[in-house]
N, C-alpha and C positions, 0 to 999 in steps of 0.2 A: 746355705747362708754362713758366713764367714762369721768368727766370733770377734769380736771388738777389743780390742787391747787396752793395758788399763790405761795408759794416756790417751784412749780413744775421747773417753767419756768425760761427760761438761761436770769438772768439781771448780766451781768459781772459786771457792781458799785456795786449790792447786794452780787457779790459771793466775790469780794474785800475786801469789808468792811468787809466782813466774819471774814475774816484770819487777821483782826486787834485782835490778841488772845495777852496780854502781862502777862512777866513774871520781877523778881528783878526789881520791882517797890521798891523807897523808897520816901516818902512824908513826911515833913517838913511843920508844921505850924509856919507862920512867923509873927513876927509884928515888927514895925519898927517907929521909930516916930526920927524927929530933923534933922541931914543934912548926909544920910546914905549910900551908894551904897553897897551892894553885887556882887562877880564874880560866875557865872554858868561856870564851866570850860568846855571846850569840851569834849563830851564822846562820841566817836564814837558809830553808830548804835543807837542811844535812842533817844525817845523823853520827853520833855521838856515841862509840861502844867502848867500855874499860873493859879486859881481861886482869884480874887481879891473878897475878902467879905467885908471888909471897906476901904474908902478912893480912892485913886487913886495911882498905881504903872506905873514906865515909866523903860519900856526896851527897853537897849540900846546893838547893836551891833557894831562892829567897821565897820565904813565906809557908815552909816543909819541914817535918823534922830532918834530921839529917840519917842517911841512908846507908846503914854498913854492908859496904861490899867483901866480904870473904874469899882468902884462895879456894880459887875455883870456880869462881863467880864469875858470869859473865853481866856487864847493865849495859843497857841502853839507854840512849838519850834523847828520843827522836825531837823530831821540830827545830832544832838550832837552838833547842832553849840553852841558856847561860847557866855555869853552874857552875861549882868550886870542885878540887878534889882534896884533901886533906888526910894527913894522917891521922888526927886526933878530931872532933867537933869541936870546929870555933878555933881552931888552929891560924896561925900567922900566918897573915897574906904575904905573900911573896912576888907577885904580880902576875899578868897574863902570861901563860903558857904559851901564845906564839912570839912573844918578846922577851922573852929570858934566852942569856946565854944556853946554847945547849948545841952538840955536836953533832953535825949534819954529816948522816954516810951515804948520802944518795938525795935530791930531789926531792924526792917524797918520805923521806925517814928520818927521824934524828935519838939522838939519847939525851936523855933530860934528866938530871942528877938534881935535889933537890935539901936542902939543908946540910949537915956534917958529914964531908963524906968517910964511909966504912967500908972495910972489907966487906961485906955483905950487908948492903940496905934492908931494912926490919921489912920496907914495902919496896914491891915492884912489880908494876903492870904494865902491859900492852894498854896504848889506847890509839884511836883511828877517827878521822872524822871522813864523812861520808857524801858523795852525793848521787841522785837518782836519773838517770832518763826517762824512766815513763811517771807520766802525770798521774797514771793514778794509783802510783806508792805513796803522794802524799794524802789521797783520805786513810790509806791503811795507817802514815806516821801521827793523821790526825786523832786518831780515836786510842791510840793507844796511850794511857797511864804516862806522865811524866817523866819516872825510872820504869823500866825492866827489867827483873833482875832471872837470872836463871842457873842453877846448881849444875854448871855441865856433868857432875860425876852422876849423876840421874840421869843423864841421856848420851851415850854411848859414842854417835857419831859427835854432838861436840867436844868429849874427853878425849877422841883421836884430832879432831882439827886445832883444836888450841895448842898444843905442841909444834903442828907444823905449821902452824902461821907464824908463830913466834919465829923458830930456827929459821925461816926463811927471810926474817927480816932484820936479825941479829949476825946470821952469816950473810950480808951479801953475796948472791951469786949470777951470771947471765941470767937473763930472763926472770929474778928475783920476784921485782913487783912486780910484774905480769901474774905472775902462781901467786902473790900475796893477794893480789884484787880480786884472785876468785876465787880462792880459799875465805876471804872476806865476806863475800857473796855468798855461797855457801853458809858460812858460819853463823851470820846474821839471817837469814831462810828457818836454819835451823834452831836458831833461839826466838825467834817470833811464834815456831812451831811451838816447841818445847814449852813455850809461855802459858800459847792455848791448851795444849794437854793440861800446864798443870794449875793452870784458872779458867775452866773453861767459863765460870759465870762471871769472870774479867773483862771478858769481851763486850765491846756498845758499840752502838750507830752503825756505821756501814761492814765495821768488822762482824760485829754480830748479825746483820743482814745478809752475809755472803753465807754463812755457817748454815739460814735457816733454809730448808731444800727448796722456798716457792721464791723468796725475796732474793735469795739469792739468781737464779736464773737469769729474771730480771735485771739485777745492777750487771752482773758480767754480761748480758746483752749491750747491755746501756756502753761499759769500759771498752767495748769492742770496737762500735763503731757509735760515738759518740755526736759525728755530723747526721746522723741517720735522724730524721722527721720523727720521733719517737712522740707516742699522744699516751695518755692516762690509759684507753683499751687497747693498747697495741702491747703494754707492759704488763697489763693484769692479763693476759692472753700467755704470757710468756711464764706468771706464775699462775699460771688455773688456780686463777680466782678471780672473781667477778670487782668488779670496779669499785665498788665501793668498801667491799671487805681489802682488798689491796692498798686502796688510800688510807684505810684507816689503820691497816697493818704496816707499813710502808714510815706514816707518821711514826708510829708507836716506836717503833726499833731505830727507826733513822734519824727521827728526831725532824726532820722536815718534810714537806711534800715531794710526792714522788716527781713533779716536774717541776721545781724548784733542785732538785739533786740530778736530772738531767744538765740542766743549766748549768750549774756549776760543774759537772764533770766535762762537759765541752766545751766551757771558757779556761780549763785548768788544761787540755789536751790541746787547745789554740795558743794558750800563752808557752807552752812546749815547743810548738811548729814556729812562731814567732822567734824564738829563745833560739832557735836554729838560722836561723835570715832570711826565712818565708817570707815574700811580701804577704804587705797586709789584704791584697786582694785573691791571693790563692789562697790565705787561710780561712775568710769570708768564705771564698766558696766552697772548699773544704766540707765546713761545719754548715752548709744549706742556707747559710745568706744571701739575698739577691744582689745585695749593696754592701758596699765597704762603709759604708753610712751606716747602715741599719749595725753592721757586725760591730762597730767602732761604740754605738751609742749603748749597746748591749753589752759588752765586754766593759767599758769605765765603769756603766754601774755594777756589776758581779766583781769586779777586781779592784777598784779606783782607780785603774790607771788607763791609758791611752794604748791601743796597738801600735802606735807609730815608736812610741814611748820605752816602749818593752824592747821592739826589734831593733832598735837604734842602741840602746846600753846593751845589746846581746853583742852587736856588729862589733860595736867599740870595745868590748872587753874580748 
């Protein structure tokens, strides 16, 4: 018998973090010095990471206190939520950060100078907005905390990747953003890691469900093949455990029913195949629709929107 290698075995947080793949990254080095604030507009679907290299950066969301990022710090921002960045709390707006003057060395990068300028800005960060191909990175952006914040000098591999994302994006060279977008991908892998080391009872809902050995099996069955006919005992089978300790554990952690979170994982994987120019009757059948009716009436309500609807603004943009 042959021994099984360590990516042999089902770790659903390993097969998660997997499909953290991102693409239309744009990253902006920033500095900023005197009495400044920046607006991060909302971008639905994306995420939102500052590398703070000098000084100290405070973001600020409405309705939060404001959040001091320290050199060294990596945050995140997931969901597209909207946010400030600022030198001080309560600092001068200065306007959106995609509409301010600011010097463009490539397509996807720019340098963004921000109040007086000085020989050496007091603040200056990397920061990058982000977006995902697989559907289901956004329940992992859903459940995650507002800010993330994580000390890369506590964890090893991101104290060697923040140096060379930076030089890579400050020196233009061939092949630049290529090695920046997956030095990105890495690095964000790595602080969602490093988040769970170091809050593990941070964790809810579906994040926390992959973590537990029974529930988890379960939902990465579920991420896997999501058009798959899945019933309430075909999933408690999958965590050994009997149907009704499953629904009620299932509730508990996830916060919904466990076929209620089928649902939504293969209306979130359809509006993916959509989002690419799938007709709307291959993704029907796809996901075990007999009818583009049936898949059409089920999708508005889980989404509010139309499959015709989605695939038409996918084609057009």
């Amino acid at each position: 018998m042959t021994t099984p290698m360590p990516w042999d075995r089902e770790d659903p947080l390993t097969e998660a973090l997997y499909q953290l793949r991102m693409r239309g990254a744009f990253y902006s080095w920033t500095e900023a010095s005197g009495d400044a604030s920046v607006e991060m507009p909302q971008f639905p679907h994306t995420l939102t990471f500052h590398i703070v290299a000098r000084g100290t950066a405070y973001l600020e969301i409405d309705g939060a206190e404001p959040h001091a990022v320290r050199a060294g710090t990596l945050a995140l921002v997931p969901r597209g939520i909207g946010h400030r960045i600022s030198t001080a709390p309560g600092a001068r707006l200065l306007g959106r950060a995609d509409l301010l003057p600011q010097v463009m060395l490539g397509d996807a990068f720019s340098v963004l100078r921000l109040g007086p300028q000085t020989v050496e800005a007091p603040l200056a960060m990397l920061c990058g907005v982000v977006v995902f191909d697989s559907p289901a990175v956004h329940d992992m952006l859903a459940v995650l905390p507002p800010i993330v914040q994580v000390d890369s000098s506590r964890h090893p591999v991101m104290s060697a990747l923040v140096p060379l994302l930076a030089g890579e994006l400050r020196v233009p060279r061939p092949g630049g953003e290529a090695i920046a977008t997956r030095l990105a991908d890495v690095l964000v892998v790595e602080t969602v890691r490093a988040w769970l080391a170091d809050e593990p009872d941070a964790a809810t809902g579906w994040l926390a469900a992959l973590r537990d050995p029974q529930l988890g099996a379960a939902i990465a069955a579920v991420h896997r093949d999501p058009g798959h006919a899945w019933s309430l005992s075909e999933l408690a089978r999958r965590a050994a455990m009997s149907r009704s300790a499953f629904a009620a554990r299932f509730g508990e952690v996830v916060g919904e029913p466990p076929m209620a979170y089928v649902t939504g994982a293969r209306m979130r994987a359809a509006r993916a195949m959509l989002a690419q120019g799938r007709s709307v009757a291959a993704v029907a059948a796809a996901h075990g629709y007999g009818s583009e009716a049936a898949f059409s009436r089920a999708f508005a309500r889980v989404t509010g929107e139309t499959p015709g609807r989605v695939r038409r603004s996918a084609v057009a943009a």
